[in-house]
N, C-alpha and C positions, 0 to 999 in steps of 0.2 A: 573258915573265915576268921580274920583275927577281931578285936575286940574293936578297932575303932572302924573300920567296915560294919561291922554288926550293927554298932550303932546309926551309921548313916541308915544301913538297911532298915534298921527297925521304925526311923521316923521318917522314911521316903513317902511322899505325900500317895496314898493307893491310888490305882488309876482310874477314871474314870472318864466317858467319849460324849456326853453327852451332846457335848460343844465343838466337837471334828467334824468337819468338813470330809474326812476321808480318811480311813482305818486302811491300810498299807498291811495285810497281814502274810507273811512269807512262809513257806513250808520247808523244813530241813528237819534231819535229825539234828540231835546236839551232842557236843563232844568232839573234841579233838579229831577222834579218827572217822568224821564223817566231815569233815571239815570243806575239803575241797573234792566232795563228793559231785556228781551230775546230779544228786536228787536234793542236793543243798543250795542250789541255784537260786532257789529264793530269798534264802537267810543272807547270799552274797550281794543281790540287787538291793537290798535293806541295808543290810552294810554300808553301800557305797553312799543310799537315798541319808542316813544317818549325820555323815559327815556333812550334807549339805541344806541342814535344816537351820534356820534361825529362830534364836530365843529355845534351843533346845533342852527339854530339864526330863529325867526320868523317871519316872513312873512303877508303883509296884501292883503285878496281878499274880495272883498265885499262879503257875504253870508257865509262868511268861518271863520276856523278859520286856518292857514297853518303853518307847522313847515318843514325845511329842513335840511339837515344834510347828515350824511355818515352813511352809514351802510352796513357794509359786504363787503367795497373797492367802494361804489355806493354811488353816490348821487341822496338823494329820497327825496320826498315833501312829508307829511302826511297832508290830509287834511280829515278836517268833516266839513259839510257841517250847517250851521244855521238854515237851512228852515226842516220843517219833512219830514221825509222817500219818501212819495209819491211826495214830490218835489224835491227831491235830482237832479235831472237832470238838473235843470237849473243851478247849481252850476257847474256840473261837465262839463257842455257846457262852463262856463266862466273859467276853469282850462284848456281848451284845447284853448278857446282863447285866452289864455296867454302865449300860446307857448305849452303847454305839449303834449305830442304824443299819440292818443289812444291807441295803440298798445303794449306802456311802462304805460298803466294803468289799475292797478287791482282795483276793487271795493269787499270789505271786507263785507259780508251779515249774516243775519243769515238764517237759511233754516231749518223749522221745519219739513220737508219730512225727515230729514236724525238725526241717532241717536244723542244727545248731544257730542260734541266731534270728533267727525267724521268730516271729512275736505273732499272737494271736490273742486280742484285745477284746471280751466278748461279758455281755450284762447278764447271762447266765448260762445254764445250759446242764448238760449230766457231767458223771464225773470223768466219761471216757477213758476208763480202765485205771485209773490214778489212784491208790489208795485213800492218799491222803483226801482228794477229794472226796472220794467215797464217804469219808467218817466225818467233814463238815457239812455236807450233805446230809447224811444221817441225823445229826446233832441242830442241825440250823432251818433247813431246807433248800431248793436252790437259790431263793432268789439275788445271793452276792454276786459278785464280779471277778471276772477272772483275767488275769493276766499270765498265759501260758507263753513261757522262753521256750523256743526248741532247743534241744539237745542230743537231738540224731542226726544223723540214720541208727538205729539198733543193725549190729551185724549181721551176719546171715550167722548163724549156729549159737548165736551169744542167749544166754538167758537174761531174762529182763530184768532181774535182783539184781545179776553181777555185773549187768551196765548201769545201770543207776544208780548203785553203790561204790561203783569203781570208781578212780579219781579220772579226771580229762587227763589225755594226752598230753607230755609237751610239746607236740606239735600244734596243740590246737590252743597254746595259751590265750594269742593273736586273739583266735577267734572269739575265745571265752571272753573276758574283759571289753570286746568289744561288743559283745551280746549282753554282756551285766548293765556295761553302759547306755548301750540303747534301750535297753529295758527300764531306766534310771529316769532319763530322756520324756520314755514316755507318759511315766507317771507325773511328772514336771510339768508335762505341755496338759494330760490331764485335770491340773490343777488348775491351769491356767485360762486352760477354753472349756473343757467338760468332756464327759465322757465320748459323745459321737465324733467329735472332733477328733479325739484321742485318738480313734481306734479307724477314722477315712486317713489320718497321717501316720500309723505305723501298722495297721494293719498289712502283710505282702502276699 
């Protein structure tokens, strides 16, 4: 980090949720070469929610990376997490020690049990085999929110590391972008009407 980064970094205001409306927390690894992974599906639906926040300013949490702003008449935090998937919890524990409310936090997954695209919109539940859920579960307990993007079918002979770590097809660009964006959507119209609503219009 060169020196006049440094400096913005060192007096970036710390983050704190106490005042969100809605904690948008996504699951990926970080780093280049997990980038356009199926199991970073989170960090891209955050991405895109990023670009479309007003009055957005960022935020520092240690392990994180945090952006807050408005979206949909709500003030939401977007955070991703620094550490990989199966340690996402310890982050999402120092998001709720900084004031945020479990209750006002969805966690953005991917879920290869359910078709690419397909969204399943749900106020809590187990982690159903997900690492990463596993360890904010550990860390928090269930009571957050989740919003799982499909990402399957898993192949027949495929091991589940090497699909979820794999990048998408290009044939399935289409499809991908078009599942980031509905998943983008629904957080939006979440903001807008609330959670039940959220999840009788994109729930399929």
């Amino acid at each position: 980090m060169n020196a006049l980064l440094f400096f913005f970094e060192k007096f970036r205001r710390r983050a704190e949720f106490t005042d969100c409306d809605y904690i948008f927390f996504g699951l990926g690894n970080p780093g280049k070469k997990y980038r356009r992974t199926r199991h970073n599906i989170g960090f891209m639906v955050l991405d895109l929610l990023a670009g479309r926040l007003g009055a957005a300013r960022r935020g520092r949490l240690r392990g994180a990376t945090v952006v807050t702003g408005l979206l949909g008449g709500k003030k939401v935090a977007l955070v991703k997490p620094l550490s990989f998937v199966n340690k996402s919890g310890d982050v999402l524990k120092a998001v709720l020690a900084a004031g945020g409310a479990i209750d006002r936090t969805i966690v953005i997954v991917d879920d290869f049990n359910i078709v690419l695209g397909t969204l399943r919109l749900r106020s809590g539940g187990s982690a159903g085999g997900h690492n990463g859920l596993k360890s904010c579960i550990a860390a928090v307990g269930e009571g957050f929110g989740r919003l799982r993007v499909g990402i399957g079918p898993l192949p027949a002979g495929k091991s589940v590391i090497d699909f979820v770590l794999g990048d998408f097809e290009v044939s399935q660009c289409a499809a991908v972008t078009a599942a980031i964006e509905r998943a983008a959507e629904a957080l939006v119209y979440l903001c807008e009407n609330g959670f039940n609503a959220a999840m009788n219009a994109f729930n399929r």
